[in-house]
Backbone as a chain_set.jsonl record, in Angstrom:
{"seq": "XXXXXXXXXXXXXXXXXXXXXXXXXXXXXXXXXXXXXXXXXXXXXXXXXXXXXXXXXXXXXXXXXXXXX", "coords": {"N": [[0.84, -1.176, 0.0], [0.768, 2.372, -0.834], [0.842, 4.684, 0.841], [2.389, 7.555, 0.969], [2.169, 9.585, -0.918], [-0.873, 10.021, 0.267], [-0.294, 10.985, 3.253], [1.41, 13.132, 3.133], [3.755, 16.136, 3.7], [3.96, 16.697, 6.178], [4.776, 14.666, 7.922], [7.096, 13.285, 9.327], [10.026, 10.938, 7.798], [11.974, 8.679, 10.003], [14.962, 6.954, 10.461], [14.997, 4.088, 11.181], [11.963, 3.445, 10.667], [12.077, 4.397, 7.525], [14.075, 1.783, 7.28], [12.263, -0.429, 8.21], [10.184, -0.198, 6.062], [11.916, -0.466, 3.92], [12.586, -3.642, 4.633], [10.067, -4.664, 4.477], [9.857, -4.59, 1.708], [11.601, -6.19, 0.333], [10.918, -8.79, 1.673], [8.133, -8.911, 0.511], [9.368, -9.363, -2.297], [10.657, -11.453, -1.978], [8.601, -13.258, -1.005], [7.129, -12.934, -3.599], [8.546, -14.844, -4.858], [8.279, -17.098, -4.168], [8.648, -17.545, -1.766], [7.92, -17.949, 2.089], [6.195, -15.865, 4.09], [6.905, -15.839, 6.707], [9.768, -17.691, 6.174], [11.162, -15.97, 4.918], [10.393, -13.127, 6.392], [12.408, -14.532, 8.348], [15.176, -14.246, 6.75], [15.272, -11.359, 6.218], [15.434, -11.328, 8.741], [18.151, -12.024, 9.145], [20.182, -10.677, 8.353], [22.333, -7.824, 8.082], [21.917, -4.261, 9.42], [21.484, -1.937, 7.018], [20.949, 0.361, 5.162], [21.746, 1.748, 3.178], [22.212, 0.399, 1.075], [20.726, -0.804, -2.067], [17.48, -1.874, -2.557], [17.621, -4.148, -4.719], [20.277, -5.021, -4.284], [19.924, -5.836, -1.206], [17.662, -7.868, -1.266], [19.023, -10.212, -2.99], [21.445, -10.451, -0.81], [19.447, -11.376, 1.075], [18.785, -13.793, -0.035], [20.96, -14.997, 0.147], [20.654, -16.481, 2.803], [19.21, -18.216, 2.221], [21.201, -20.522, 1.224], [22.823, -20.466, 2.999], [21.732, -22.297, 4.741]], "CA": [[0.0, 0.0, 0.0], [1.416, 3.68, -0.658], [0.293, 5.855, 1.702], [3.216, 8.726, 0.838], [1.359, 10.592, -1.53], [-1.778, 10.431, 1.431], [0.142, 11.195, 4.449], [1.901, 14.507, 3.21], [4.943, 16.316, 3.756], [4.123, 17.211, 7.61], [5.648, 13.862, 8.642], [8.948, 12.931, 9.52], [10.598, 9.657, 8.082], [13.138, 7.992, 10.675], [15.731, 5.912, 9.668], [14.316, 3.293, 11.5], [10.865, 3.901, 9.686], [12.752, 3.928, 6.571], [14.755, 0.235, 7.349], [11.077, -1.145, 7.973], [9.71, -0.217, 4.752], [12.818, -0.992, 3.182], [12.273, -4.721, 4.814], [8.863, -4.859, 4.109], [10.066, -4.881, 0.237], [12.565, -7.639, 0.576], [9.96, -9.354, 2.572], [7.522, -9.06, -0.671], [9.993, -9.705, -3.053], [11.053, -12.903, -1.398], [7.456, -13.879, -1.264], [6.516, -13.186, -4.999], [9.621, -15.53, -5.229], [8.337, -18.325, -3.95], [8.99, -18.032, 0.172], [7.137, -17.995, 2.633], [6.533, -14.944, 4.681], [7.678, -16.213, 7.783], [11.027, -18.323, 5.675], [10.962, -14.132, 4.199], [10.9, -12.581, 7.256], [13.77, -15.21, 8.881], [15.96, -13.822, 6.08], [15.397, -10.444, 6.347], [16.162, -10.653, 10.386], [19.406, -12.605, 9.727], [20.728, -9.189, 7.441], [22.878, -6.614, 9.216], [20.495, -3.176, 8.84], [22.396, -1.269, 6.277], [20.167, 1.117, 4.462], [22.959, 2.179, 2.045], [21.928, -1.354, -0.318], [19.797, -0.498, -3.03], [16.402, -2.89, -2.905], [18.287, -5.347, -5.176], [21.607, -6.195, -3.072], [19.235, -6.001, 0.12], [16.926, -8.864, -1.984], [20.179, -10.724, -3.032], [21.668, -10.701, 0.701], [18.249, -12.202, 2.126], [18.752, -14.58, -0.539], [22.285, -15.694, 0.696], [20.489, -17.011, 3.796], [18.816, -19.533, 1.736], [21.875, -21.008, 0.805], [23.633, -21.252, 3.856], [20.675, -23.296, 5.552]], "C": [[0.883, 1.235, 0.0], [0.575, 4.692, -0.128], [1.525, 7.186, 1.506], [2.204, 9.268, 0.53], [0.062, 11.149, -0.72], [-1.403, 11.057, 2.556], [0.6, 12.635, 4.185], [3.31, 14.769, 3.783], [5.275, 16.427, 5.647], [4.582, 15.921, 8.419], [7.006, 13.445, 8.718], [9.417, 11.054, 9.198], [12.068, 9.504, 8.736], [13.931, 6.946, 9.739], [15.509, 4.435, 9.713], [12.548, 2.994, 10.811], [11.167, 3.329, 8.347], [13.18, 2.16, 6.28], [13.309, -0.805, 7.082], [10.734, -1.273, 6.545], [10.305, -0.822, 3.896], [12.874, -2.89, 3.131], [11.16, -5.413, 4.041], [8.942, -5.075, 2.305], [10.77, -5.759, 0.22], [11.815, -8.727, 0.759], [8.593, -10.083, 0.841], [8.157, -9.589, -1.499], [10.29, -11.203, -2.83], [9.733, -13.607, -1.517], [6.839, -14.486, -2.679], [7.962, -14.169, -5.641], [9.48, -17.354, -4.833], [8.148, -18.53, -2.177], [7.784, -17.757, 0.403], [7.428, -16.63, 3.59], [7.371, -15.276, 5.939], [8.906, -17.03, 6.978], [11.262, -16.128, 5.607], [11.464, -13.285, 5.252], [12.116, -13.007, 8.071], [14.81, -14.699, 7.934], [16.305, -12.466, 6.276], [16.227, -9.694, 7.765], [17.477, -10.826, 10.226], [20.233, -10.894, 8.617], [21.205, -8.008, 8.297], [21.938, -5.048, 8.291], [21.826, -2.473, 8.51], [21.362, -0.53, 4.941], [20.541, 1.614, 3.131], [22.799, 1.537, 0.984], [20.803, -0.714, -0.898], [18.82, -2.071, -2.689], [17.257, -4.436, -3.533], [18.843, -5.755, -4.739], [20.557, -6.574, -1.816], [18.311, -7.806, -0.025], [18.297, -9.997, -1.986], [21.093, -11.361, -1.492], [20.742, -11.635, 1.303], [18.311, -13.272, 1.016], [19.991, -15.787, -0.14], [21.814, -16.574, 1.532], [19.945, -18.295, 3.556], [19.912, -20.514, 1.495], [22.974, -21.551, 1.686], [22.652, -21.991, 4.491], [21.376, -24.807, 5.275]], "O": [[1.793, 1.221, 0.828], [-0.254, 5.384, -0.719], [1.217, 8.004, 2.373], [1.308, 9.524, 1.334], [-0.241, 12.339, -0.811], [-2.264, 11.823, 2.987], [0.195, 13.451, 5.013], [3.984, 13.861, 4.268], [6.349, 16.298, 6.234], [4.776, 16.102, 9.621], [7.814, 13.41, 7.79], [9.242, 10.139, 10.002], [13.093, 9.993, 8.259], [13.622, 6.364, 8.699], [15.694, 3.655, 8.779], [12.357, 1.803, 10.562], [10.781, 2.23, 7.95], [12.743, 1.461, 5.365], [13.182, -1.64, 6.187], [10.954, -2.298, 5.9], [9.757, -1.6, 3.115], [13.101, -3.502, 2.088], [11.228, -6.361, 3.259], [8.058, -5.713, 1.733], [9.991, -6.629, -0.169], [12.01, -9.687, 0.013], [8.387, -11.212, 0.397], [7.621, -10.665, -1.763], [10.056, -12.022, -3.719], [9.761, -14.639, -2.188], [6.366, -15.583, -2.978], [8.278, -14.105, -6.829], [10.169, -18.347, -5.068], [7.626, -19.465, -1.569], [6.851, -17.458, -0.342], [8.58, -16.289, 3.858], [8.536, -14.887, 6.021], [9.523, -16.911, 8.037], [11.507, -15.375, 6.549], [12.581, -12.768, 5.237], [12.864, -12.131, 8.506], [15.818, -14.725, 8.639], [17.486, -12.202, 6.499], [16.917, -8.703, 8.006], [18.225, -10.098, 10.879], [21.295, -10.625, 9.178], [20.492, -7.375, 9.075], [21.542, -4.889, 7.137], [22.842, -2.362, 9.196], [21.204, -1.106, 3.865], [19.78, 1.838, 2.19], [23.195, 1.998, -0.086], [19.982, -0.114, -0.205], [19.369, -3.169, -2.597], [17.419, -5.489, -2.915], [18.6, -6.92, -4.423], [20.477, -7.771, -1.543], [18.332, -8.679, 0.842], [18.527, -10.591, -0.932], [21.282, -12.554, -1.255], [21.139, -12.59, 1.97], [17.386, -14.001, 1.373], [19.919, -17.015, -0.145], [22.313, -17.685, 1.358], [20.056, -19.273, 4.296], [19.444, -21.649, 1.582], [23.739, -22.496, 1.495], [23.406, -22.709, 5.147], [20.857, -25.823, 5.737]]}, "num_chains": 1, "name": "protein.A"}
């Protein structure tokens, strides 16, 4: 769901805020991939929070985790 364009400029995104959302796409991505949200979300936790990764490496990374299992 995009709520930006609803919410307006008068809020403040945190970096923490940010990381979520940023999860929350990984999280999807991993899903429309086949996982399972919960396998999805276990990937996403094992990921050091590094905001700096574009969507793709961040995707890629939570993918690593599959592989060391």
């Amino acid at each position: 769901l995009e709520l930006k364009e609803k919410i307006g400029a008068g809020w403040i995104t945190t970096p923490a805020v940010q990381l979520a959302e940023e999860n929350a796409e990984v999280v999807a991505a991993l899903t429309s991939l086949g996982y399972s949200v919960s396998e999805a979300t276990k990937a996403v936790a094992s990921m050091p929070p590094d905001s700096k990764l574009s969507l793709e490496e961040r995707v890629k990374q939570a993918l690593a985790y599959f592989t060391t299992k």
